[in-house]
TIZA-753958 format. One record per atom (N, C-alpha, C, O): residue number from 1; residue in three letters; chain; x, y, z. Coordinates in steps of 0.001 Angstrom, whole numbers, always signed. Example, Ala and Ser with C-alpha at 12.3 -4.5 7.8 and 13.67 -1.06 7.14 Angstrom:
// TIZA-753958
[node 1 ALA A [+13190 -5690 +7800]]
[node 1 ALA A [+12300 -4500 +7800]]
[node 1 ALA A [+13200 -3300 +7800]]
[node 1 ALA A [+14236 -3319 +8465]]
[node 2 SER A [+12850 -2250 +7080]]
[node 2 SER A [+13670 -1060 +7140]]
[node 2 SER A [+12900 +30 +7870]]
[node 2 SER A [+13409 +1138 +8039]]
//
This chain:
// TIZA-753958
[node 1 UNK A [+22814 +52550 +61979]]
[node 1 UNK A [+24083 +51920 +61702]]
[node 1 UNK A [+25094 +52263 +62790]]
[node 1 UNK A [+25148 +52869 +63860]]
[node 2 UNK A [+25598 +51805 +62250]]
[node 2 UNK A [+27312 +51520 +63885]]
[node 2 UNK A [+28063 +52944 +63821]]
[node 2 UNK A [+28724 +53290 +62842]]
[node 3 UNK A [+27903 +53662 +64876]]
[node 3 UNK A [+29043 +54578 +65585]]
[node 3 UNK A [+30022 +54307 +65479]]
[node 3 UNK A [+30840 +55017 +64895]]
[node 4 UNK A [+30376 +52837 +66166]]
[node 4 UNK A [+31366 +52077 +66429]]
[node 4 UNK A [+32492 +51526 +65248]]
[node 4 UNK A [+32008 +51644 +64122]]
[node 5 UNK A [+33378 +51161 +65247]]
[node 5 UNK A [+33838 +50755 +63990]]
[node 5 UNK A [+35538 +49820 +64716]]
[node 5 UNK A [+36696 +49728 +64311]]
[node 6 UNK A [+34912 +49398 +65711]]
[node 6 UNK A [+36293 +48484 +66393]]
[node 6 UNK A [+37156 +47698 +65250]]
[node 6 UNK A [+38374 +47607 +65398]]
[node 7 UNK A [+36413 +47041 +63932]]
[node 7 UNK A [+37357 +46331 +63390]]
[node 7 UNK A [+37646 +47132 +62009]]
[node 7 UNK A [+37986 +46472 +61027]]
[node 8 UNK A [+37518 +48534 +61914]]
[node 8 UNK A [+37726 +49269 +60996]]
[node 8 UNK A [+37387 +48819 +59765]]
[node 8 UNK A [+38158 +49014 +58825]]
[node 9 UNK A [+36146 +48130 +59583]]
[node 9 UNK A [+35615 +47508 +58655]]
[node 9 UNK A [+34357 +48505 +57414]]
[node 9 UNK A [+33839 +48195 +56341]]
[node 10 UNK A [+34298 +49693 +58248]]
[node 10 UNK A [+33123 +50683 +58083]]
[node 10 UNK A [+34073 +51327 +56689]]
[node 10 UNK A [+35168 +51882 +56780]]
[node 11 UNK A [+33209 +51036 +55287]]
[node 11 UNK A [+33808 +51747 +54105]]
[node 11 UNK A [+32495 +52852 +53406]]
[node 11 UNK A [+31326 +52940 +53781]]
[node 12 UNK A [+33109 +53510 +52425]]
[node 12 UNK A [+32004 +54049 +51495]]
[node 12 UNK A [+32879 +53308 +50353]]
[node 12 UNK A [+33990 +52778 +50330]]
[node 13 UNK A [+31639 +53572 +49236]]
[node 13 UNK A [+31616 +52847 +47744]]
[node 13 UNK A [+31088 +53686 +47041]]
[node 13 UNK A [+30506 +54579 +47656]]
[node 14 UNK A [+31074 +53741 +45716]]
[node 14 UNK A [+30197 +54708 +44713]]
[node 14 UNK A [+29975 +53626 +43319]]
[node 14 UNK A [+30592 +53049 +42424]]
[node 15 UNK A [+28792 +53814 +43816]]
[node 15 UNK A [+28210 +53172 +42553]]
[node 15 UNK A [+26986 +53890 +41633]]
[node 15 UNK A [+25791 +54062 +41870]]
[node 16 UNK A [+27906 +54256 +40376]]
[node 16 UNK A [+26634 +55007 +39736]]
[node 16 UNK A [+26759 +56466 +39971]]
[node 16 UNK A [+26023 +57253 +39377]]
[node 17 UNK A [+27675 +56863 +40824]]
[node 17 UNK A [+27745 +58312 +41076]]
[node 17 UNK A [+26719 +58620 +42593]]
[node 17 UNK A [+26217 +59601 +43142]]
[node 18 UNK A [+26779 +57402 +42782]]
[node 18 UNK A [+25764 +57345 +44683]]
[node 18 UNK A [+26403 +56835 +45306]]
[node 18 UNK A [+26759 +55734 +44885]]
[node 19 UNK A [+27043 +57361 +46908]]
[node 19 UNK A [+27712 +56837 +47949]]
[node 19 UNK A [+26825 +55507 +48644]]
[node 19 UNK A [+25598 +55406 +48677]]
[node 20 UNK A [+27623 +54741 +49069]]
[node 20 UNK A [+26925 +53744 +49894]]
[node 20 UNK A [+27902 +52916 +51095]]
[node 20 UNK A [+29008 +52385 +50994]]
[node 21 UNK A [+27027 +53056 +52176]]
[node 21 UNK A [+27808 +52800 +53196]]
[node 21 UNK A [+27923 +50751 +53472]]
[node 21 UNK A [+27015 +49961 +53735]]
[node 22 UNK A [+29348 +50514 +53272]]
[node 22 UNK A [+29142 +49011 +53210]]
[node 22 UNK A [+30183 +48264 +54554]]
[node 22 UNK A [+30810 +49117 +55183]]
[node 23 UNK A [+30290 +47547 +54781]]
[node 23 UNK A [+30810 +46805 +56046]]
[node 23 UNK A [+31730 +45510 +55572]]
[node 23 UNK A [+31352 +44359 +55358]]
[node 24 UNK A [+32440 +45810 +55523]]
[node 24 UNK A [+34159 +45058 +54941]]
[node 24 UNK A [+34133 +43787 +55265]]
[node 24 UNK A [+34700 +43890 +56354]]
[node 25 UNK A [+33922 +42718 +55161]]
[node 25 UNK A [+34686 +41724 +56258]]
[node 25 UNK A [+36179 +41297 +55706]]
[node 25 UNK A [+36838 +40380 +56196]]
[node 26 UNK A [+36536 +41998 +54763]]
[node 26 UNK A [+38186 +41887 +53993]]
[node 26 UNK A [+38657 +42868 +55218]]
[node 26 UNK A [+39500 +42428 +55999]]
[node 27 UNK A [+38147 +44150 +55397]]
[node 27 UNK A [+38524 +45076 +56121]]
[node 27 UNK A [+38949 +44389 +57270]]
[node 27 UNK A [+40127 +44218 +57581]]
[node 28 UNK A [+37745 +43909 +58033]]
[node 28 UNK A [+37694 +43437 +59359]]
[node 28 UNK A [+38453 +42491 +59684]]
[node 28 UNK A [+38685 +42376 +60888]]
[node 29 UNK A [+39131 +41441 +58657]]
[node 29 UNK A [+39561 +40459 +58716]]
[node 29 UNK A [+41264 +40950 +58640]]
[node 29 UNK A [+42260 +40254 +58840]]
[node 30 UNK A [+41158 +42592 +58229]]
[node 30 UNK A [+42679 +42666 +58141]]
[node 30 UNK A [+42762 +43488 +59184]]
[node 30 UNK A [+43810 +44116 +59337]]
[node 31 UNK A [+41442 +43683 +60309]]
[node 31 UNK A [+41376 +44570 +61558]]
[node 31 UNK A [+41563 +43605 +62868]]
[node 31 UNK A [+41188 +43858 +64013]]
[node 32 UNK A [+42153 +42583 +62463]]
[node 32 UNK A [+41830 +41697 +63690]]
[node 32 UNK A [+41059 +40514 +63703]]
[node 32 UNK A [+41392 +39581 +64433]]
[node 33 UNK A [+39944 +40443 +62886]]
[node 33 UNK A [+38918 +39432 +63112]]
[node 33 UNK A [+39845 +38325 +61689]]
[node 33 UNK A [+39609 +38314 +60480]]
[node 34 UNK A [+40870 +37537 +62465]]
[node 34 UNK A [+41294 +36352 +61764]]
[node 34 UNK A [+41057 +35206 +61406]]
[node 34 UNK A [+40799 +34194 +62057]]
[node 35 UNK A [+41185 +35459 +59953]]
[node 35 UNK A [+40287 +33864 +59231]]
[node 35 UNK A [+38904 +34294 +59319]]
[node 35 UNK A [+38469 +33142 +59329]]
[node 36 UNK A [+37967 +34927 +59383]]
[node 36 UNK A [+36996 +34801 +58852]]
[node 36 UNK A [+36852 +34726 +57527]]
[node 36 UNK A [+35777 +34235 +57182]]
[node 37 UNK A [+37427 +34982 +56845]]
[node 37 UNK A [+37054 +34303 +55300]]
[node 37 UNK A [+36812 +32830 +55080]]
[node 37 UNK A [+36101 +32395 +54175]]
[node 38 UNK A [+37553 +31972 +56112]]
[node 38 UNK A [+36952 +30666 +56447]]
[node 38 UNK A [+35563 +30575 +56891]]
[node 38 UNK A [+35095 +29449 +56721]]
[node 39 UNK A [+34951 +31230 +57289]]
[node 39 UNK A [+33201 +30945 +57688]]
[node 39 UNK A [+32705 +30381 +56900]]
[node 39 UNK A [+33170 +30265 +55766]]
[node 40 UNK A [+31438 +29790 +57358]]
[node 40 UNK A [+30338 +29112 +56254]]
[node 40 UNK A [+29789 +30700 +55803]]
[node 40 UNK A [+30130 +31491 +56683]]
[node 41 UNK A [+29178 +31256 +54891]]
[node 41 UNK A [+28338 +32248 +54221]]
[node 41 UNK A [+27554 +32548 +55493]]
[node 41 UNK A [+27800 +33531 +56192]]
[node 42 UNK A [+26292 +31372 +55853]]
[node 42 UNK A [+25480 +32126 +56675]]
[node 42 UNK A [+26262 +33113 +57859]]
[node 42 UNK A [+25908 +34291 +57896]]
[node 43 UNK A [+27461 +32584 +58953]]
[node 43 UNK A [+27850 +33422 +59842]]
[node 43 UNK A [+28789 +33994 +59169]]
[node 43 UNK A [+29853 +33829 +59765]]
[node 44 UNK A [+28962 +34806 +57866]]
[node 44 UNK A [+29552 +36082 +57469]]
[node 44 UNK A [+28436 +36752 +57112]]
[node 44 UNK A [+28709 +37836 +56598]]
[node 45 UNK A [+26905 +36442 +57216]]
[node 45 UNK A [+25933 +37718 +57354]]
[node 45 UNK A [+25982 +37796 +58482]]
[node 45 UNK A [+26230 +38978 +58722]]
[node 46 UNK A [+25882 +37161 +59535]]
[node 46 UNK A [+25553 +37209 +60642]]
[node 46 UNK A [+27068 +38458 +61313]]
[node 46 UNK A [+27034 +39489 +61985]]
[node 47 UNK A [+27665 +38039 +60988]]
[node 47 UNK A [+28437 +38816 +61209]]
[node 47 UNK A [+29183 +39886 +60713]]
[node 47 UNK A [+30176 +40392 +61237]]
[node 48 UNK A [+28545 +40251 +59489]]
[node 48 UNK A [+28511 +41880 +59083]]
[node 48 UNK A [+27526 +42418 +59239]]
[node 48 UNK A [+27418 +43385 +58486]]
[node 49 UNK A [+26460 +42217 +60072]]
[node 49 UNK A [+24859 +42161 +60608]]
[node 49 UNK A [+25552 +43058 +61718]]
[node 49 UNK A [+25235 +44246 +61780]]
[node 50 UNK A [+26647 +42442 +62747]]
[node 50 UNK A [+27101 +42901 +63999]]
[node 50 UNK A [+27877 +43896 +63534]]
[node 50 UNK A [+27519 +44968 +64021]]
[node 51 UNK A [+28854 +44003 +62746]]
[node 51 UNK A [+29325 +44811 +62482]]
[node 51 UNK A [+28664 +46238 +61918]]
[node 51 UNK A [+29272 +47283 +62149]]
[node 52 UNK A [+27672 +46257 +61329]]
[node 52 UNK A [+26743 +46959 +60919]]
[node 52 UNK A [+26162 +47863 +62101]]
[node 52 UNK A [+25805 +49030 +61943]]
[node 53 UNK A [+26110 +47061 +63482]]
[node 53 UNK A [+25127 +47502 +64518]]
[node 53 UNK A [+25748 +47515 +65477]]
[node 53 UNK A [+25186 +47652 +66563]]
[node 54 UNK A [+26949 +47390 +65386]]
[node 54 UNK A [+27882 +47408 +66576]]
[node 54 UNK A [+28364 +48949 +67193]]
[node 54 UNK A [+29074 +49780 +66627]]
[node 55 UNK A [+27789 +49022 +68418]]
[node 55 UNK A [+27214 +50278 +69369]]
[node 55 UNK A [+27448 +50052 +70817]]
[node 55 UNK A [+26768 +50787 +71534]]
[node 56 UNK A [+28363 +49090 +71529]]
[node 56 UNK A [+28753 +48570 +73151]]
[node 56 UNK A [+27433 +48338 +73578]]
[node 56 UNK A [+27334 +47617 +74571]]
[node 57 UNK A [+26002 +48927 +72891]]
[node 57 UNK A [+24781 +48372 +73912]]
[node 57 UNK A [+24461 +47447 +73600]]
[node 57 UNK A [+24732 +46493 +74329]]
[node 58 UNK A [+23755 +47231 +72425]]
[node 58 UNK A [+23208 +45969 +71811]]
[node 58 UNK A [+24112 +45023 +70899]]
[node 58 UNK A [+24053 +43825 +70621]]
[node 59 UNK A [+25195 +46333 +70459]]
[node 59 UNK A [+25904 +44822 +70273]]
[node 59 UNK A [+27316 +45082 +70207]]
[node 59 UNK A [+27767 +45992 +69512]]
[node 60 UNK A [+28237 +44097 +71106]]
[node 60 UNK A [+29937 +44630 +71473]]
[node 60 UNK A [+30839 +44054 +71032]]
[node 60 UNK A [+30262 +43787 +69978]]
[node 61 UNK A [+31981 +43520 +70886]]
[node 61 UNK A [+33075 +42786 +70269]]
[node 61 UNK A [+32986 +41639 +71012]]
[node 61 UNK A [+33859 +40857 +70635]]
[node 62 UNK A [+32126 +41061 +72157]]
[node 62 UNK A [+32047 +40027 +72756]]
[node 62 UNK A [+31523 +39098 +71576]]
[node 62 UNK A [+32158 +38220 +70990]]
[node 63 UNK A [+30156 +39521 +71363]]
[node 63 UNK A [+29125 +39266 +70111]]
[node 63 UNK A [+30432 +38686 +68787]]
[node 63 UNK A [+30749 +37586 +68335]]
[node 64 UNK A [+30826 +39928 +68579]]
[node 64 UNK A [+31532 +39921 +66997]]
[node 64 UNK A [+32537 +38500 +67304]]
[node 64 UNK A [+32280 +37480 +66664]]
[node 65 UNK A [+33365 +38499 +68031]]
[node 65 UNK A [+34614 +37493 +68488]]
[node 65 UNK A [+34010 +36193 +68995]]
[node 65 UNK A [+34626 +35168 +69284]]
[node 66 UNK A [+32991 +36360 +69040]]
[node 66 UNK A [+32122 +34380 +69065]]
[node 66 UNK A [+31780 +33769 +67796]]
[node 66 UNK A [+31709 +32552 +67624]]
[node 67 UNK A [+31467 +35085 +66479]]
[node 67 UNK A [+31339 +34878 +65350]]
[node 67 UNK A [+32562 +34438 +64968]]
[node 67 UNK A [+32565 +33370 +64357]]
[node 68 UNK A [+33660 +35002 +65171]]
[node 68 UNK A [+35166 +34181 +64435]]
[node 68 UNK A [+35407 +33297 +65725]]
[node 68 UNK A [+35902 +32249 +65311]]
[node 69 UNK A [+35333 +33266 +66536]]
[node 69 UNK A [+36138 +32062 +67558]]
[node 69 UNK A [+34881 +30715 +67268]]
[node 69 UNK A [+34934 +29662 +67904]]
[node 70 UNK A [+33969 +30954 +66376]]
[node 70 UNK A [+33266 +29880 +66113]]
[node 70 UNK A [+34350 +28992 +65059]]
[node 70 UNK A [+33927 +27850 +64883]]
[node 71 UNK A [+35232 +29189 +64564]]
[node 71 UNK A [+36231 +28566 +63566]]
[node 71 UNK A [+37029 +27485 +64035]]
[node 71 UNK A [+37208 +26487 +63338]]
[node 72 UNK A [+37630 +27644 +65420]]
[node 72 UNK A [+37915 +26976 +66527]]
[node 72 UNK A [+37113 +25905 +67662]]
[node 72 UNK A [+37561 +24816 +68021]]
[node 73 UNK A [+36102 +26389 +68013]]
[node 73 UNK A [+35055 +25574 +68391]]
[node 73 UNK A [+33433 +24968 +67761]]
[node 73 UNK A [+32541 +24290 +68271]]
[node 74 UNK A [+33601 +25546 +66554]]
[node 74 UNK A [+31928 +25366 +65980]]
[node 74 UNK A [+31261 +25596 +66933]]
[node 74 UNK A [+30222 +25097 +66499]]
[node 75 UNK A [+31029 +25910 +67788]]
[node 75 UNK A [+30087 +26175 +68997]]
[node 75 UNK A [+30182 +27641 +69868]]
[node 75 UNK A [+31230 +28236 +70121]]
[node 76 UNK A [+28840 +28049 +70250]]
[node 76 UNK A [+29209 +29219 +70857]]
[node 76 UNK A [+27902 +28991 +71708]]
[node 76 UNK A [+26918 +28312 +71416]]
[node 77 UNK A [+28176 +29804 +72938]]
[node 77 UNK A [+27539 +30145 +74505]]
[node 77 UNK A [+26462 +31447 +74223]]
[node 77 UNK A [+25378 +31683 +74757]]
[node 78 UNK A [+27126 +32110 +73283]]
[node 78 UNK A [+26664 +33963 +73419]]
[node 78 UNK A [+25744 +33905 +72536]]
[node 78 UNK A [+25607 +33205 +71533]]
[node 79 UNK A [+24985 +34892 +73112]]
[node 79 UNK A [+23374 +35513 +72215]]
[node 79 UNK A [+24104 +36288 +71719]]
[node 79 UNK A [+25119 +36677 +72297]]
[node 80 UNK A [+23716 +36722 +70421]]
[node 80 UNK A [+23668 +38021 +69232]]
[node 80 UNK A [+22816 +38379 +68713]]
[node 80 UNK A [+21818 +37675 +68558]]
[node 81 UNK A [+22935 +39838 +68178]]
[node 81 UNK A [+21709 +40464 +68170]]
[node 81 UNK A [+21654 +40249 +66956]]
[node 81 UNK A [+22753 +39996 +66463]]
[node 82 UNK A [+20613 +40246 +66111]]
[node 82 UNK A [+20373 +40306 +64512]]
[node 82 UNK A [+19435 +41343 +64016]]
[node 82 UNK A [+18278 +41102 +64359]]
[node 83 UNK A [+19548 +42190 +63466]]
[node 83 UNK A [+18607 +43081 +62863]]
[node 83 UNK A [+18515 +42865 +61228]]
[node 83 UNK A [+19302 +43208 +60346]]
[node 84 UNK A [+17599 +42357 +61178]]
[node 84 UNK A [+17870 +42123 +59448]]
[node 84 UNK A [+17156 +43014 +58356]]
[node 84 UNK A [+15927 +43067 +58360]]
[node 85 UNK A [+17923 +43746 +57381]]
[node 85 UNK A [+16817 +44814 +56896]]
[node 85 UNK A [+15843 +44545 +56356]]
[node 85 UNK A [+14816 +45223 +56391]]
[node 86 UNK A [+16061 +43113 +55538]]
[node 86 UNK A [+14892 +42315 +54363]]
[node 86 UNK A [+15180 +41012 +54609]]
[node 86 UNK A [+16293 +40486 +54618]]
[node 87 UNK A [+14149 +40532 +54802]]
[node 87 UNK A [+13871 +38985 +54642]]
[node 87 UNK A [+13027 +38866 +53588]]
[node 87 UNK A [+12236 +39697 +53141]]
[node 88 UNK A [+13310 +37526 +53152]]
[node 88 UNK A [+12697 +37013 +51913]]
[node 88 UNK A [+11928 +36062 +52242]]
[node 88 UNK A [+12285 +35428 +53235]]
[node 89 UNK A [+10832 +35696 +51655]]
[node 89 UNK A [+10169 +34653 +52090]]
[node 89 UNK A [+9244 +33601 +50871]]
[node 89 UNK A [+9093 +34065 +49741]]
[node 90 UNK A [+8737 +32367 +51165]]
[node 90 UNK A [+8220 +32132 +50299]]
[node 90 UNK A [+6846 +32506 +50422]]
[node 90 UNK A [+6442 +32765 +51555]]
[node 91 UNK A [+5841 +32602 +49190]]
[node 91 UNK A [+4889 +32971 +49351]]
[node 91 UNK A [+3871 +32179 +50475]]
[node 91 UNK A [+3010 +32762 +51134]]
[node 92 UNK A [+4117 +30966 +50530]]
[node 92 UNK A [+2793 +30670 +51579]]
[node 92 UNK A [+3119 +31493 +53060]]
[node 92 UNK A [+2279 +31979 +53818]]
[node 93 UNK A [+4626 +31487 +53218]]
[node 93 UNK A [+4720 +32197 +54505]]
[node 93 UNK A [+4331 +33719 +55063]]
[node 93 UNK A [+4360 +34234 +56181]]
[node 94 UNK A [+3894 +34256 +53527]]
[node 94 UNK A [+3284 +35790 +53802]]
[node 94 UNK A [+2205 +35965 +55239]]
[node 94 UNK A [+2258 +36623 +56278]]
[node 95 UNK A [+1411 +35159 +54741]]
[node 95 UNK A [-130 +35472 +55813]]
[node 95 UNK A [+277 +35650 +57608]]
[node 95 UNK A [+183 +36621 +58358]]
[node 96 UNK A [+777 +34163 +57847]]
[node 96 UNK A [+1472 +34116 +59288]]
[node 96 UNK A [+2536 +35629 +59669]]
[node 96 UNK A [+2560 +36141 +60789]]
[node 97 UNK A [+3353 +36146 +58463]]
[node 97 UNK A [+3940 +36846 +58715]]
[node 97 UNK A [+3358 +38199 +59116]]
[node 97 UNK A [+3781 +38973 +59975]]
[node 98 UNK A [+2042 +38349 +58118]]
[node 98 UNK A [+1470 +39747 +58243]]
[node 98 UNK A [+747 +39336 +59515]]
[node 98 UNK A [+361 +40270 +60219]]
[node 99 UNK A [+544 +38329 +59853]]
[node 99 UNK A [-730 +38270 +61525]]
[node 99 UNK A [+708 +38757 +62437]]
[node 99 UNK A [+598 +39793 +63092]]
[node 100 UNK A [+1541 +38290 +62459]]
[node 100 UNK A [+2626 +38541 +63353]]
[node 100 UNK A [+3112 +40188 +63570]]
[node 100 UNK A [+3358 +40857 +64574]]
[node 101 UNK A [+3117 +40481 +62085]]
[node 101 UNK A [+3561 +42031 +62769]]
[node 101 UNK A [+1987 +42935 +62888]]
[node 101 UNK A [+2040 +44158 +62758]]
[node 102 UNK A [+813 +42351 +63104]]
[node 102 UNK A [-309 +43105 +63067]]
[node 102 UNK A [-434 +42864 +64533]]
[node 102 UNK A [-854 +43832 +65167]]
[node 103 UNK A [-212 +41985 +65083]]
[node 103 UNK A [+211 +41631 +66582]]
[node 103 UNK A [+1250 +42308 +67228]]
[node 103 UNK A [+1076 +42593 +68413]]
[node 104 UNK A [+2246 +42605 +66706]]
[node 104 UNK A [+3333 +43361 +67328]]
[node 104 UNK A [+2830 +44768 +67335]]
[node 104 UNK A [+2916 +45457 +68352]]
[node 105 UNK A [+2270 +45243 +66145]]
[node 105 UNK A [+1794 +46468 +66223]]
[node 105 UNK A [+909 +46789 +67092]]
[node 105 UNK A [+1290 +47659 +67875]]
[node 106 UNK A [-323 +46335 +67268]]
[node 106 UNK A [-1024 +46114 +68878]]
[node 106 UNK A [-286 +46065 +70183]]
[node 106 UNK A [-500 +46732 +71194]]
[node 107 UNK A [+569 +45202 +69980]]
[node 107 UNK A [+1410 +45107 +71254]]
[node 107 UNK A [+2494 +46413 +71474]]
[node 107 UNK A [+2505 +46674 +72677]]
[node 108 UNK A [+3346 +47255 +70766]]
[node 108 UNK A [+3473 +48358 +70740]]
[node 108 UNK A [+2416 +49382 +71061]]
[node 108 UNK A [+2593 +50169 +71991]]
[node 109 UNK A [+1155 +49404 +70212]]
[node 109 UNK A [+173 +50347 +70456]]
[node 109 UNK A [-37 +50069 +72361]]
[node 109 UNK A [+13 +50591 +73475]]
[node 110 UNK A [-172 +49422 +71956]]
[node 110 UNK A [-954 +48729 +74160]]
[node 110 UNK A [+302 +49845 +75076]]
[node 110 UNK A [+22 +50591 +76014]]
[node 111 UNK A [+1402 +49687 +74574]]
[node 111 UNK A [+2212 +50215 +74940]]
[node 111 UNK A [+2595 +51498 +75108]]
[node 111 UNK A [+3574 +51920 +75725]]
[node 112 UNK A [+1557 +52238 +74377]]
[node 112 UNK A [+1198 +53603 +74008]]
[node 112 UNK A [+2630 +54447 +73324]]
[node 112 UNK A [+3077 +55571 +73554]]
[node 113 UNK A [+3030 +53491 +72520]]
[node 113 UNK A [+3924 +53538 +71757]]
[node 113 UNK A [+3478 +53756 +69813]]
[node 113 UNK A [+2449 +53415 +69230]]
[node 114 UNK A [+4620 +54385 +69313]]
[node 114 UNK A [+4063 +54927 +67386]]
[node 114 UNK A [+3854 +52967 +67279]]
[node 114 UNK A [+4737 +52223 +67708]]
[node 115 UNK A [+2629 +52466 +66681]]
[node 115 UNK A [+2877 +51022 +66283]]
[node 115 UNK A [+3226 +51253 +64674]]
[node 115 UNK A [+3168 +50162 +64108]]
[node 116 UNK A [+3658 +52610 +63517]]
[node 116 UNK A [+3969 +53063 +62869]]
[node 116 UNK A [+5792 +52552 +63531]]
[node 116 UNK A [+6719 +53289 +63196]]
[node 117 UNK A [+5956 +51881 +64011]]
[node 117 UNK A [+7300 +51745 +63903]]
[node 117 UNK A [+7781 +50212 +63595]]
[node 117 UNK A [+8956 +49849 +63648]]
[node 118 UNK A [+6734 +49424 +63283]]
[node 118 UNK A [+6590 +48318 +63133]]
[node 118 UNK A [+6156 +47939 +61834]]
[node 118 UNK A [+5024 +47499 +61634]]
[node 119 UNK A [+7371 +48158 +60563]]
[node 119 UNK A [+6905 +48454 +59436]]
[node 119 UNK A [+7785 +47264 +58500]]
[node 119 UNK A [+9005 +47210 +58654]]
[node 120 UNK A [+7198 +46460 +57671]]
[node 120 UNK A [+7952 +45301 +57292]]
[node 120 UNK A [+9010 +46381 +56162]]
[node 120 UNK A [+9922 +45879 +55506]]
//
């Protein structure tokens, strides 16, 4: 998770008597990132995704500020990074999925790399 916390969006919560670390976009939106509560749903994961992982390497306020300046242009130039913790899928798409990371894991191993890091 993010070091970083440029739009001061980084909260804790307790639920149940268990801390949990969650990523604001009320926060963020009162940190600078304006009007995002206007987004479609999908780019407010996408962009508490960045906020989540936002670290100046892989991912910087360039990233985050194409997610809201998309409000203005619907369109954007910039790659972003996505790390997603869970995807859901439907069942026929299981099989393709497991050949894919049994492939990545090889391709890590080749690499003489843990392929134990390639874990759905």
């Amino acid at each position: 998770m993010s070091k970083i916390n440029s739009f001061k969006s980084k909260k804790t919560i307790k639920v149940n008597g268990k801390d949990y670390i969650i990523y604001s976009l009320i926060e963020a939106e009162k940190n600078g990132l304006k009007d995002i509560s206007k987004l479609p749903k999908s780019l407010k994961v996408l962009l508490e995704n960045l906020l989540r992982y936002e670290d100046n390497i892989t991912v910087d306020k360039t990233q985050i500020n194409a997610i809201q300046s998309w409000l203005k242009t619907k369109t954007s130039d910039i790659e972003i990074a996505y790390r997603p913790a869970r995807v859901l899928m439907q069942d026929y798409t299981g099989i393709p999925a497991v050949a894919d990371l049994a492939a990545m894991r090889d391709a890590v191993k080749a690499k003489n790399k843990d392929p134990k890091k390639i874990n759905p």
